[in-house]
Steps between C-alpha positions, in 0.01 A plus 500: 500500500475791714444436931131566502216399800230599257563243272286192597704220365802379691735253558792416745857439418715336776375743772408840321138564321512603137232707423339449109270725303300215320485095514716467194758678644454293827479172276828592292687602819397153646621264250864646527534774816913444471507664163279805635655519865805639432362813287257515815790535739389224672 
């Protein structure tokens, strides 16, 4: 998911704000953020 302050959903990871584009998204990044983090660079 792209770095995006328009997007209204968010989350944060450790200590750095991921940014979503739609609740699923969100929802799906929140029940496993390790497997998403690294392709995040995070």
């Amino acid at each position: 998911m792209p770095y995006d302050t328009m997007y209204k959903e968010w989350s944060v990871y450790k200590t750095d704000t991921v940014h979503f584009c739609s609740p699923t998204c969100k929802r799906v990044f929140d029940k496993n953020p390790e497997k998403y983090a690294g392709k995040l660079g995070l």
